[in-house]
C-alpha positions as CSV (number, residue, x, y, z in Angstrom):
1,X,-36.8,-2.8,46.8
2,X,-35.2,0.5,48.1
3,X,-36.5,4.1,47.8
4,X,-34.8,6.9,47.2
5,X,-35.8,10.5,47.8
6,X,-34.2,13.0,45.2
7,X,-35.3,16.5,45.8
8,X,-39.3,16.4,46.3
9,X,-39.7,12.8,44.3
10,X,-39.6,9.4,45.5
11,X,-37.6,6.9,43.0
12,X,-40.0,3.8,43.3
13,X,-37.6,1.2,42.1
14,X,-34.3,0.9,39.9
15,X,-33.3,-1.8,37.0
16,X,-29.8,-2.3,36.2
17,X,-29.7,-1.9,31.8
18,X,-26.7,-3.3,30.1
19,X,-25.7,-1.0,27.3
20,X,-23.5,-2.1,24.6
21,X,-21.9,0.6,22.6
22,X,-21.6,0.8,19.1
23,X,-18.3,-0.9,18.0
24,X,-15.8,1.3,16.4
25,X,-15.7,0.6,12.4
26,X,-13.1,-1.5,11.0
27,X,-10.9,-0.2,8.2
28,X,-11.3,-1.6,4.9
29,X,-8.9,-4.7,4.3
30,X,-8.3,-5.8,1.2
31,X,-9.7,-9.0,0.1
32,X,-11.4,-10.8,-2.7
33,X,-14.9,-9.8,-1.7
34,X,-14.3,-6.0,-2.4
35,X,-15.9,-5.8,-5.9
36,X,-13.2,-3.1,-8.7
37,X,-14.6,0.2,-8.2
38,X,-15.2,1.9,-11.4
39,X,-12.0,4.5,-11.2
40,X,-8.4,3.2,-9.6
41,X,-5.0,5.4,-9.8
42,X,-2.5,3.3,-12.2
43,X,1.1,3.8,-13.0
44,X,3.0,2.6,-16.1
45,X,6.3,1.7,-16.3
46,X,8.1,0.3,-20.1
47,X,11.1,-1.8,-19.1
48,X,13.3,-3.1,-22.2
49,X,15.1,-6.3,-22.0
50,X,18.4,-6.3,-23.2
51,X,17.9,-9.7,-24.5
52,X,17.8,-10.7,-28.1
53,X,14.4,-10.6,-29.8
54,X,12.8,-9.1,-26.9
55,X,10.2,-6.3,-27.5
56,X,9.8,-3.3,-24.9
57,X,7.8,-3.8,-22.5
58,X,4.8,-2.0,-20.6
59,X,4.0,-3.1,-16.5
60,X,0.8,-1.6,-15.1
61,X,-0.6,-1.4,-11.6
62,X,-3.3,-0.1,-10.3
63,X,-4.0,0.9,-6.7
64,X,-6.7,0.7,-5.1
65,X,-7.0,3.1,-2.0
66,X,-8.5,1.7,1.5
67,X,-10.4,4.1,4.1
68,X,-9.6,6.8,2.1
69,X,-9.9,10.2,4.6
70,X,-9.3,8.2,7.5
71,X,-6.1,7.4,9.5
72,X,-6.5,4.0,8.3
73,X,-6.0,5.3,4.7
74,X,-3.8,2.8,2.9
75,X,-2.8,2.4,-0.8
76,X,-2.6,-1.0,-2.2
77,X,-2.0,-2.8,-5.9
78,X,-5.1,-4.0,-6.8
79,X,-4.4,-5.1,-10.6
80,X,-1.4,-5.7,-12.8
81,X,-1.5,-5.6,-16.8
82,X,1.8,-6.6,-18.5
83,X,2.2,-5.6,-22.2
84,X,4.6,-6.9,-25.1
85,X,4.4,-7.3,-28.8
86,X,6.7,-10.4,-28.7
87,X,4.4,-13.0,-29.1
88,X,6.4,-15.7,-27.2
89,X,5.7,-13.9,-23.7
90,X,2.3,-13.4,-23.9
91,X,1.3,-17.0,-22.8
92,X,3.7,-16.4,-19.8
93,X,2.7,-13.0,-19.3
94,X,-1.1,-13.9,-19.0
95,X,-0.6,-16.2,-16.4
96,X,1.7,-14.3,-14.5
97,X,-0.8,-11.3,-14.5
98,X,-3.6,-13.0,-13.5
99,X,-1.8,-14.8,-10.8
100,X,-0.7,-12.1,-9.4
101,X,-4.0,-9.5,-9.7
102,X,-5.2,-12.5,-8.0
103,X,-2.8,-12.4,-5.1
104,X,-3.3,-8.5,-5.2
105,X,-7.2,-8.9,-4.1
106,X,-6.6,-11.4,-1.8
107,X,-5.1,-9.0,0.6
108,X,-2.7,-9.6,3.4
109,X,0.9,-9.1,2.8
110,X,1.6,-9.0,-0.6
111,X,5.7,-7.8,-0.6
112,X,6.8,-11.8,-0.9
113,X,6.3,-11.3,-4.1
114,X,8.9,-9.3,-4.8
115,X,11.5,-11.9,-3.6
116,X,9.5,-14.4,-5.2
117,X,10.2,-12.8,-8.5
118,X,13.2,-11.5,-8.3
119,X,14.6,-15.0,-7.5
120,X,13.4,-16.2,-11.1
121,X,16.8,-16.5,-13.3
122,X,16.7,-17.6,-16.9
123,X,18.4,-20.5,-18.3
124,X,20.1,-18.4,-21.6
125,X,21.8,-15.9,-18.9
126,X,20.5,-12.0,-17.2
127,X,20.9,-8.9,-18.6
128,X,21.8,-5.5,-16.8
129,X,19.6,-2.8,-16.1
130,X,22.5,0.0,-15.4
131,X,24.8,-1.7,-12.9
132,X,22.2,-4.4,-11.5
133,X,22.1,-8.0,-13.4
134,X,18.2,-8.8,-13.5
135,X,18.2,-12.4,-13.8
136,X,15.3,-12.5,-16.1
137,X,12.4,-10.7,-17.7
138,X,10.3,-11.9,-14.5
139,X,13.4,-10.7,-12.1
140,X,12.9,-7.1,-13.6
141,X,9.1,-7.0,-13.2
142,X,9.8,-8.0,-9.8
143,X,12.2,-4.8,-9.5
144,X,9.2,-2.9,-10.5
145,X,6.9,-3.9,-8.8
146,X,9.2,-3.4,-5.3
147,X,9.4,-0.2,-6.9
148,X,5.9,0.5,-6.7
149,X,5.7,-0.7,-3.5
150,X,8.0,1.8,-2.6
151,X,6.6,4.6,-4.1
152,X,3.0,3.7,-2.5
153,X,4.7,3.6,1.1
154,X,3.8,-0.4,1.2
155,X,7.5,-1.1,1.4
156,X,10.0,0.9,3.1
157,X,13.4,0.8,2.2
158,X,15.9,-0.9,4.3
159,X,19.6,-0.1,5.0
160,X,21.8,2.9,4.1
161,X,20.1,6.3,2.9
């Protein structure tokens, strides 16, 4: 054991501690364990199929927003409600929404979806929306929904500007 004299006092002996510092917090990913808070921002959009017999239709999403006043902020669908008064879609339309709130929660990267649903044609033929053929109903929801993404920052747009 070695002493040590530091101005008047003798250090009698000496222990090496090892400290662990606190980790750094993790952000807030987005999985199926975060429980729905009780208030999320939601945006609407009506879309109307230029297809025979088809009603208008109303596409929901909620956001939920991750480490909110952090830099780790993020905005992120968390739920999708899909509304039409033509009673053939809403089988379809049920599934589809629940499906994909599901996929919402589940976190990760959620933009496959997009290509996923915009790649859905119908067998009676598209419609246009303006100058772009949607090849479905579920092609346009897909449209919106890349939309969304867009307008939340969790696609960015690629090409030309």
């Amino acid at each position: 054991m070695a002493s040590f004299k530091l101005k008047g006092t003798k250090l009698k002996s000496y222990a090496l501690v090892e400290e662990t510092l606190p980790e750094p917090p993790v952000p807030d990913q987005l999985n199926e364990t975060i429980p729905r808070p009780e208030k999320l921002r939601g945006t609407t959009y009506k879309i109307k199929p230029n297809v025979e017999d088809s009603a208008s239709m109303y596409i929901t999403i909620n956001d939920i927003v991750l480490n909110e006043g952090t830099e780790h902020e993020e905005t992120r669908p968390f739920e999708i409600f899909i509304n039409s008064k033509n009673v053939e879609h809403v089988q379809w339309v049920s599934a589809l929404t629940r499906v994909m709130s599901a996929v919402f929660r589940k976190g990760g990267d959620i933009t496959f979806l997009v290509q996923e649903l915009e790649e859905v044609y119908s067998p009676v033929g598209g419609y246009f929306v303006g100058s772009q053929l949607m090849g479905s109903i579920v092609a346009h929801i897909g449209l919106i929904l890349k939309e969304h993404m867009y307008s939340i920052g969790l696609m960015k747009k690629v090409g030309l500007s």
